[in-house]
Residue, then its C-alpha position, 0 to 999 in steps of 0.5 A: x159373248x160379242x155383240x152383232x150389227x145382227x147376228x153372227x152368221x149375218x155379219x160375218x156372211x155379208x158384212x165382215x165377210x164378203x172380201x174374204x169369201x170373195x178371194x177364196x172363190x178366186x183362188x178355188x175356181x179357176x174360171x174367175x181367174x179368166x182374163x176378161x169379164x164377159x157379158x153376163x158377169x159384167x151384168x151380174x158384178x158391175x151393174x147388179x152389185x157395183x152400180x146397183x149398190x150405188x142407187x141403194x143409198x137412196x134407202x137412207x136419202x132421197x126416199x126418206x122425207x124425214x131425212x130430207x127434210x132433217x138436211x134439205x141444204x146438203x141433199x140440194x147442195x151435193x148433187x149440183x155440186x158434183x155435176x159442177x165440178x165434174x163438168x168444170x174438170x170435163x171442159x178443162x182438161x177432158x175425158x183423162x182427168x175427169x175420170x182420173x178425179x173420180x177413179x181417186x175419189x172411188x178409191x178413196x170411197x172404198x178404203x174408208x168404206x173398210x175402215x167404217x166396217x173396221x171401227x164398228x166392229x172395235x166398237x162391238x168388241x170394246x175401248x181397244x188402247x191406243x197401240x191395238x187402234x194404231x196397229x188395226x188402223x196401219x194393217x187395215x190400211x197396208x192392206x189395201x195401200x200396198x196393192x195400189x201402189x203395186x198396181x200403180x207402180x205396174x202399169x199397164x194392167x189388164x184391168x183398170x178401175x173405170x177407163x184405161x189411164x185412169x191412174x198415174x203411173x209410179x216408179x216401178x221400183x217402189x213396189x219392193x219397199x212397199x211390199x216389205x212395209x206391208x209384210x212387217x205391219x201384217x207381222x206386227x199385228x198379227x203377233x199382236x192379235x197372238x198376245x191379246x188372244x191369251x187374255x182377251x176374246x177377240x171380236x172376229x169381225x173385226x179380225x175378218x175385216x182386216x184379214x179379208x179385205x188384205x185377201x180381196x185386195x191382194x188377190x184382185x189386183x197383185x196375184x193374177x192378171x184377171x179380169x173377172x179377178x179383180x173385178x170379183x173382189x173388188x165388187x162383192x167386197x164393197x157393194x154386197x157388205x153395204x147392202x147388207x148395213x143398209x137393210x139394217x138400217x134403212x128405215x122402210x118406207x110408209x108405203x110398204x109397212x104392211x108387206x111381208x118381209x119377203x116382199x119388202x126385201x125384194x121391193x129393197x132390191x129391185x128398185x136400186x136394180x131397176x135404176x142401174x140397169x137404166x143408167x147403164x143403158x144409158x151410158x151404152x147408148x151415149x158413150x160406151x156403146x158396148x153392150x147392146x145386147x143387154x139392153x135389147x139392142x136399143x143402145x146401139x141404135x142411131x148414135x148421137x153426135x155429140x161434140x167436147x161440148x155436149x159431152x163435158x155436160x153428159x158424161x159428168x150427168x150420167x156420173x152423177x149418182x156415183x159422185x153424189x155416192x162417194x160424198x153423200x156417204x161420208x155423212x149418212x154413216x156418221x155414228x157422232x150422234x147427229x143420226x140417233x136413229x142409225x146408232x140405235x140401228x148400229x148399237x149391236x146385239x148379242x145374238x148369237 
């Protein structure tokens, strides 16, 4: 019997499976195959999933004082930092390159996040050899390397990951070789996961993370020229599995001991939605002005004027929560004994 981060239907619902589950409604729906996102989906993906995810972090950090107390420096530090560098890169080489730093630090974010959710359930399964690591390890990252590569060496594409230019371009011909690279990596494993299922069972968390997350990824940005596509994927195969780790492993708050679970649950939810759902208002009013009808018009009121000056300080602000996101979570999620509380929350269980 495998052990669970919580059960099986759980884990492979909302942890292991999203990025699968994801592709498939891509290619089964043909209305998430359309080339651009409207209105209320960008509500729903972007800002109720993406952004929203974003701000759940603060379930682990800034709402927990025994955390912040366990680590004030790093919580104090990062922020400052980030906003820093972010307005250094702003001031110096302007919009193109502070969002080409943070789309590559996005990227980076989100195939590590796979990479997490790929050793925990190695974990779950047992002390794999050095070979079958090697090989989970090269496939989990073809899976996702490929399509970038793919995607850079085709640009333009009728998406992009925060603003348009936001990656360099490289030579169109590398895409080939890369591909080939891809499909003997892929073969090799999954021969391999052939030979080791006649005589071991396998986790299928594990297999699910690796499979699904080659599907999200390849569906998204190398199969269709979509929008809604890419966006779909991208979106519910990162922020609804870390949702779902989080509420495992979110130690809940003093004043909301005595709720019920179900309120407990939405008060999880609501209180990260509440913040996106001002950020993005406010990066419609400052910035983007596109979506004043979702904020009940008043973001496209009286648009401030702001110069180069002002807004290498705004937008760097305003990006904040990402930044200290992506960084933030290469610490919280440590399972190198320096949390116990989340490794008993991550030791797994074997029910069914």
């Amino acid at each position: 019997m495998h052990r669970w981060a919580r059960s099986a239907p759980y884990d492979l619902a909302l942890i292991a499976g999203p990025p699968a589950l994801a592709a498939l409604a891509v290619w089964g729906l043909p209305a998430l195959r359309a080339p651009d996102v409207p209105a209320w989906g960008w509500l729903v993906l972007v800002v109720g999933v993406d952004v929203a995810h974003v701000w759940s972090t603060l379930w682990r950090t800034y709402l927990v004082p025994e955390e912040l107390a366990r680590r004030p420096g790093l919580y104090a530090v990062v922020p400052f930092t980030c906003w820093a560098a972010g307005a250094l890169l702003y001031r110096a080489g302007g919009p193109g390159l502070f969002w080409r730093v943070l789309a590559y630090l996005a990227v980076f974010h989100f195939v590590r996040q796979q990479w997490g959710f790929l050793r925990l359930y190695q974990s779950y399964e047992g002390r794999a050899s050095r070979l079958d690591d090697a090989l989970d390890r090269a496939a989990l990252y073809g899976g996702m390397l490929y399509p970038l590569v793919y995607w850079h060496a085709s640009l333009p594409r009728p998406f992009e990951w925060f603003v348009p230019g936001d990656f360099a371009a490289l030579p169109a011909a590398l895409s080939a070789p890369a591909a080939s690279l891809y499909a003997v990596v892929l073969a090799v494993w999954v021969l391999r996961q052939a030979v080791r299922a006649r005589r071991e069972s396998l986790h299928p968390g594990r297999l699910l993370v690796v499979v699904g997350t080659a599907a999200a990824w390849w569906t998204g940005i190398v199969a269709f020229e979509s929008d809604v596509a890419f966006t779909l994927t991208n979106v519910l195969a990162h922020g609804v599995p870390y949702f779902a780790l989080l509420w495992l492993t979110a130690p809940r708050p003093r004043r909301a001991a005595a709720l019920p679970a179900a309120a407990w649950a939405a008060v999880f939810l609501l209180v990260p939605l509440a913040f996106a759902y001002g950020e993005e208002g406010l990066w419609d009013w400052a910035v983007w002005r596109e979506h004043a009808g979702l904020f009940f018009g008043w973001t496209g009121r009286a648009e401030p004027d702001l110069g180069p000056a002002a807004l290498a300080l705004l937008v760097p602000l305003l990006a904040l929560p990402q930044s200290t996101h992506y960084v933030l979570d290469a610490y919280i999620w440590r399972l190198d004994g320096s949390d116990p509380a989340l490794a008993r929350a991550l030791r797994g269980t074997s029910v069914p």
